[in-house]
DSSP file (Angstrom, degrees, kcal/mol; ACC not computed):
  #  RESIDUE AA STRUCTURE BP1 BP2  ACC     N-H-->O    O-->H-N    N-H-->O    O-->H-N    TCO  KAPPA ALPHA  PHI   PSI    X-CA   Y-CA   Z-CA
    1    1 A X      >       0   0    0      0, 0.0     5,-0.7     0, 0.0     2,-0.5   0.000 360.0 360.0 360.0 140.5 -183.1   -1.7   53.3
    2    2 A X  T   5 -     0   0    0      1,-0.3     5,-0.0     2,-0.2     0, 0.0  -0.340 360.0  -2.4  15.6 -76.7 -185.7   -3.4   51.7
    3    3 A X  T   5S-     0   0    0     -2,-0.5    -1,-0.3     0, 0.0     0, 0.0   0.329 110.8 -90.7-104.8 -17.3 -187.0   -2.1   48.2
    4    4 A X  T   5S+     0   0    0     -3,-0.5    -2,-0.2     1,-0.1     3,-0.0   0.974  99.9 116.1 105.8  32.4 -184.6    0.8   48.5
    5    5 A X  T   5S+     0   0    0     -4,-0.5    15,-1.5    15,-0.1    16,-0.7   0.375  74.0  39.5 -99.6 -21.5 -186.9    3.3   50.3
    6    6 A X  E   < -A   19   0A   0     -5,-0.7     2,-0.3    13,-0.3    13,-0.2  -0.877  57.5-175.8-134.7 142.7 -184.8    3.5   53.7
    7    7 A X  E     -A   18   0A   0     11,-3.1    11,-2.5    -2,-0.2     2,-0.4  -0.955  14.9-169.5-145.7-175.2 -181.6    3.6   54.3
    8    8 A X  E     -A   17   0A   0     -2,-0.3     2,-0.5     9,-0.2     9,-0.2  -0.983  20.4-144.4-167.1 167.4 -179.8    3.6   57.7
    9    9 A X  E     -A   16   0A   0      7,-4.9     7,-1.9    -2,-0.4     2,-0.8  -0.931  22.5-126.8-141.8 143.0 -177.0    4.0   60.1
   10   10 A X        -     0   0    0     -2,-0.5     2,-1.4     5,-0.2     5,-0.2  -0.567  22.1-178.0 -91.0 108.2 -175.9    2.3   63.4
   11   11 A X    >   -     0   0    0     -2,-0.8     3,-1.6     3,-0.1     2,-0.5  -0.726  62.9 -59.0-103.3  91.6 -175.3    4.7   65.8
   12   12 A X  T 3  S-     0   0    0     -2,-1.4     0, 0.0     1,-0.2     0, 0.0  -0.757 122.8 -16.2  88.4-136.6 -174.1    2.6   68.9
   13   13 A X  T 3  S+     0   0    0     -2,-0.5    -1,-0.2    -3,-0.1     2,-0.1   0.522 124.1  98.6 -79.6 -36.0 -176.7    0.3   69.7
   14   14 A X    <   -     0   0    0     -3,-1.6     2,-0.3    -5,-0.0    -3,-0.1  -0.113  62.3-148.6 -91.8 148.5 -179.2    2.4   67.5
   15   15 A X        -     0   0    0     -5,-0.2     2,-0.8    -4,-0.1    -5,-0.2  -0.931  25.0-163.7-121.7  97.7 -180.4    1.7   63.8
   16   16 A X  E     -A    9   0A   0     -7,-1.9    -7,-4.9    -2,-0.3     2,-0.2  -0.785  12.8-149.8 -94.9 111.1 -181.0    5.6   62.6
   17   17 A X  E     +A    8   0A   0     -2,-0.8     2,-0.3    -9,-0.2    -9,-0.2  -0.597  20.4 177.7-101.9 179.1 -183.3    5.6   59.3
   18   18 A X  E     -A    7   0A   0    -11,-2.5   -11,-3.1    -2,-0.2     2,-0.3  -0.990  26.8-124.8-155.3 138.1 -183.5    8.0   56.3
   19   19 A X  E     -A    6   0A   0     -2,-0.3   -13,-0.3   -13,-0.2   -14,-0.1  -0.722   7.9-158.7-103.8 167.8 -185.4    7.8   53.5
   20   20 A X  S    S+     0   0    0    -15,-1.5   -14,-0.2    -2,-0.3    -1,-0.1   0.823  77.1  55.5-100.4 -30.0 -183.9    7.9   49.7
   21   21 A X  S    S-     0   0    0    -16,-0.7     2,-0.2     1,-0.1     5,-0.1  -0.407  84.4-102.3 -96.7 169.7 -187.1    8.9   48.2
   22   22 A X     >  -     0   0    0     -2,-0.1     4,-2.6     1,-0.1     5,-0.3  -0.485  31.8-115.6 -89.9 154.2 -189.8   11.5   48.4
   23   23 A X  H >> S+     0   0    0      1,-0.2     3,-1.7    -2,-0.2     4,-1.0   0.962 118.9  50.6 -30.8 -67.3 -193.3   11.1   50.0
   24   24 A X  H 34 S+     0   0    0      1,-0.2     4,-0.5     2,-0.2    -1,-0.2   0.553 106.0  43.8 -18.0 -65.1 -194.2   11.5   46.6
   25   25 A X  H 34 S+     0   0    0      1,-0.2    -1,-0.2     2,-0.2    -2,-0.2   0.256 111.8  52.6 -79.1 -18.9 -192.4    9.4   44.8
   26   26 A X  H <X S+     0   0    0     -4,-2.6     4,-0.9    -3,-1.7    -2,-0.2   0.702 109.3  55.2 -91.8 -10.7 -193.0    6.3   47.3
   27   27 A X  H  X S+     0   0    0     -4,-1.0     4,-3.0    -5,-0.3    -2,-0.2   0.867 113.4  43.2 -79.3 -35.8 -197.2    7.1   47.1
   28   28 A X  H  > S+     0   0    0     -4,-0.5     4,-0.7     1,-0.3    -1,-0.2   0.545 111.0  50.5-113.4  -8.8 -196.9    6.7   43.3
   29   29 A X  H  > S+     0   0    0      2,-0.1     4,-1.1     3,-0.1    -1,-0.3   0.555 111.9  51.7 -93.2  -2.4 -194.7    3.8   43.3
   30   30 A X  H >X S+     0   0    0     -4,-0.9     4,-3.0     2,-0.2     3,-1.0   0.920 105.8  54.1 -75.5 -68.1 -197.0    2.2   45.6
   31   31 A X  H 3< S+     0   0    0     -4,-3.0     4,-0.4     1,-0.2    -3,-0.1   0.585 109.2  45.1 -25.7 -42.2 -199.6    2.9   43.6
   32   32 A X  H 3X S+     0   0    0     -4,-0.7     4,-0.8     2,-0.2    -1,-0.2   0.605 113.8  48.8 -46.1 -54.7 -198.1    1.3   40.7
   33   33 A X  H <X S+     0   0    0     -4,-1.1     4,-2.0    -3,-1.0    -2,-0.2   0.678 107.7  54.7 -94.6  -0.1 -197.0   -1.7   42.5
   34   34 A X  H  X S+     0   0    0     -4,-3.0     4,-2.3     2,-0.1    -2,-0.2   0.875 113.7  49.4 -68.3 -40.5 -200.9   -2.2   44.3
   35   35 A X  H  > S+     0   0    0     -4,-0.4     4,-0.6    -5,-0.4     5,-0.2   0.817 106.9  49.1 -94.6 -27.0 -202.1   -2.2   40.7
   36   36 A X  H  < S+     0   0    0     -4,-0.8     3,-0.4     3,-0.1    -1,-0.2   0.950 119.9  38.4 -60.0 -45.2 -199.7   -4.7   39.3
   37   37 A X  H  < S+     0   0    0     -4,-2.0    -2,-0.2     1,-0.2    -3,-0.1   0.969 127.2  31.2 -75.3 -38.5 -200.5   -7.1   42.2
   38   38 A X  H  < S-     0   0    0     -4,-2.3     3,-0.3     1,-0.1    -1,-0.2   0.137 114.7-102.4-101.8  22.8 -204.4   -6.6   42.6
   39   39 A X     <  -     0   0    0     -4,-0.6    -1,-0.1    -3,-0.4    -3,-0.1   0.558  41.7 -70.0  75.2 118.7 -205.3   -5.7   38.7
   40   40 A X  S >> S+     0   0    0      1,-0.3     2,-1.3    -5,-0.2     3,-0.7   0.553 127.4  59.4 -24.7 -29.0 -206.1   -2.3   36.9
   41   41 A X  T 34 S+     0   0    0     -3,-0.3    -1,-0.3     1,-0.2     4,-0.1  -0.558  77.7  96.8 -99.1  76.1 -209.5   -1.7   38.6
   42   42 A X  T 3> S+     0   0    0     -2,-1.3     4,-1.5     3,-0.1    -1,-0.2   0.621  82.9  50.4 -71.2 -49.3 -207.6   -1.7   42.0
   43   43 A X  H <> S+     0   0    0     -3,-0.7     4,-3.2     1,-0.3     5,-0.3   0.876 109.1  52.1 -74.6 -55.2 -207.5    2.3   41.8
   44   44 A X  H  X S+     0   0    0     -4,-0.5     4,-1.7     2,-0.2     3,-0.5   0.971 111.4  42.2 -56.8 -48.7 -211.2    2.4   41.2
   45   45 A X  H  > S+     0   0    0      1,-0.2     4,-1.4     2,-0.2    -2,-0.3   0.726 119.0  54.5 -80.7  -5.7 -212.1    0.2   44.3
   46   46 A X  H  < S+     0   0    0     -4,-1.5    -1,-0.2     2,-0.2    -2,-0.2   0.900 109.4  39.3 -34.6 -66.4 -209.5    2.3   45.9
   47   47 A X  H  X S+     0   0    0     -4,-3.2     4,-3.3    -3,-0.5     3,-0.4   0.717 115.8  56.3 -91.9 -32.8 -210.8    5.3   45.2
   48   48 A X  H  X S+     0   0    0     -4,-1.7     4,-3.1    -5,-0.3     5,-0.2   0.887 109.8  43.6 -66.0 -41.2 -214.6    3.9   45.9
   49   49 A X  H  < S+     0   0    0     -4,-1.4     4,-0.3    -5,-0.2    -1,-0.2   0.523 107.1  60.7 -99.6  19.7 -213.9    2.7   49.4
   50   50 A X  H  >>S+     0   0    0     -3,-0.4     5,-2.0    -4,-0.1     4,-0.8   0.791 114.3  36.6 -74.5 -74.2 -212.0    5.9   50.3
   51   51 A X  H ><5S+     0   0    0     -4,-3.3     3,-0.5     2,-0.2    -2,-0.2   0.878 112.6  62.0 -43.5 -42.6 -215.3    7.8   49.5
   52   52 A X  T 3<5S+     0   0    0     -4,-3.1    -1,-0.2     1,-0.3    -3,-0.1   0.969 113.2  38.0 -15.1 -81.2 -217.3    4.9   51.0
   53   53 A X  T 345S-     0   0    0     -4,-0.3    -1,-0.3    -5,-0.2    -2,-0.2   0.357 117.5-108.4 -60.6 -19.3 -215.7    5.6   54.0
   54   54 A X  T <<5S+     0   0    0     -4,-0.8    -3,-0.2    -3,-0.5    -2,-0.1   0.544  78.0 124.3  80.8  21.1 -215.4    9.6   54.0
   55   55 A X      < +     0   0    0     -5,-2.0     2,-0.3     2,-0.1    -4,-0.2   0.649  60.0  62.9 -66.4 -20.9 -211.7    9.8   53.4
   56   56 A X  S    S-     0   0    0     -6,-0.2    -2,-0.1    -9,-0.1     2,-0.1  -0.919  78.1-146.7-101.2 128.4 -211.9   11.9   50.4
   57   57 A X     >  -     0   0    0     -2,-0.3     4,-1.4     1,-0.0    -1,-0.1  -0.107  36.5-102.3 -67.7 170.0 -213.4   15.6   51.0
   58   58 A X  H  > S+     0   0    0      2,-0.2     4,-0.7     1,-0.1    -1,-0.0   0.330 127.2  55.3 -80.5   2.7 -215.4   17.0   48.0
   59   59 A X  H  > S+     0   0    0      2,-0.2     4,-2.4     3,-0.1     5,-0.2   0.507 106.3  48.7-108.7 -31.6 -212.1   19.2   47.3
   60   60 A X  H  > S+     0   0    0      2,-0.2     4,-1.6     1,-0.2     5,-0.3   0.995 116.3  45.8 -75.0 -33.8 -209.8   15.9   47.1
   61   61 A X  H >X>S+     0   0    0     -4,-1.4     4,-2.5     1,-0.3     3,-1.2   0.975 114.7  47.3 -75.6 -44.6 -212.7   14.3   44.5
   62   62 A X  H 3X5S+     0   0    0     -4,-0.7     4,-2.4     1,-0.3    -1,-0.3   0.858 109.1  51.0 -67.7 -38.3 -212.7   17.4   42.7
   63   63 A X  H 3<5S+     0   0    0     -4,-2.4     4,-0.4     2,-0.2    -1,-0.3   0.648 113.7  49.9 -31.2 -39.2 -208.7   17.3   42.7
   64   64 A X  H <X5S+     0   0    0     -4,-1.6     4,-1.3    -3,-1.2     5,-0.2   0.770 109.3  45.4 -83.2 -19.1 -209.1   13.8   41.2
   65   65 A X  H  X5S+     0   0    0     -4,-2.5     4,-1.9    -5,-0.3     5,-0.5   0.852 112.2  57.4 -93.4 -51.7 -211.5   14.5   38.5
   66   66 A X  H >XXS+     0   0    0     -4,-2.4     3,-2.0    -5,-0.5     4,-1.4   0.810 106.8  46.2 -34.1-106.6 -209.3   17.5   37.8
   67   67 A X  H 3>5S+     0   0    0     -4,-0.4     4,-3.2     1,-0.3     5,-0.4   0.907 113.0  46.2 -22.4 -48.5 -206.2   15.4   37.3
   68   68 A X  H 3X>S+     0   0    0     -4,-1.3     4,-2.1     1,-0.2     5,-0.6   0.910 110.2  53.6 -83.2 -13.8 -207.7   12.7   35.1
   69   69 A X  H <X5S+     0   0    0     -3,-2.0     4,-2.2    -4,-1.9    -2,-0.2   0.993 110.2  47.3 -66.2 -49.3 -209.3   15.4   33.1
   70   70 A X  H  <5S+     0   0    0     -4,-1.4     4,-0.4    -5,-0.5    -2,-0.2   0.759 112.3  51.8 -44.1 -46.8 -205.6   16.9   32.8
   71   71 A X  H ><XS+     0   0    0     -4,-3.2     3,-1.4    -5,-0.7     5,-1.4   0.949 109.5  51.3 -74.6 -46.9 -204.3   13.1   31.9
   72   72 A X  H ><5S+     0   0    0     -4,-2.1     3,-2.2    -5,-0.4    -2,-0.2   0.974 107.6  48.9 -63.1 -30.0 -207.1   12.9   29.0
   73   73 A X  T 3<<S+     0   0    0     -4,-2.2    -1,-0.3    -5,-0.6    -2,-0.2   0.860 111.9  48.9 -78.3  -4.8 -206.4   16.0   27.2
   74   74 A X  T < 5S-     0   0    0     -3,-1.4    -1,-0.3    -4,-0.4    -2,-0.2   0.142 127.3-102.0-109.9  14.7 -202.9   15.2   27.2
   75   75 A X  T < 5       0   0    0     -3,-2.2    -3,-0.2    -4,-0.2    -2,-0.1   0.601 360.0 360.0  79.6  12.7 -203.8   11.8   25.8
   76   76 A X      <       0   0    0     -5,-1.4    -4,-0.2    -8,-0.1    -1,-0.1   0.071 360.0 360.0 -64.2 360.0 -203.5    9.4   28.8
């Protein structure tokens, strides 16, 4: 079904879905395809109106700054 995220089965009357992928693995292909359509700083005003807004704790920004800190030393 549609990008290949779901799949499903007709039980009876019923459309039963399943997904083929992980949580994971659809968050980071989302990610991927928000940044193709809206341009590289997408992730930054992303990340800005998450905080804006109080959607990110001080543990998830510290989680983020981790992680890119993790991507530069490994040369990302």
């Amino acid at each position: 079904a549609g990008k290949g995220y779901l799949t499903y089965q007709r039980k009876g009357r019923v459309s039963v879905y399943h997904p083929l992928i992980t949580k994971d693995a659809y968050f980071e292909q989302t990610a991927v395809d928000y940044s193709k359509i809206w341009g590289k700083g997408v992730l930054k005003r992303m990340a800005a109106a998450l905080i804006k807004e109080n959607e990110l704790s001080k543990n998830d920004i510290q989680d983020l700054k981790d992680y890119l800190d993790e991507l530069d030393s490994m040369g990302h």
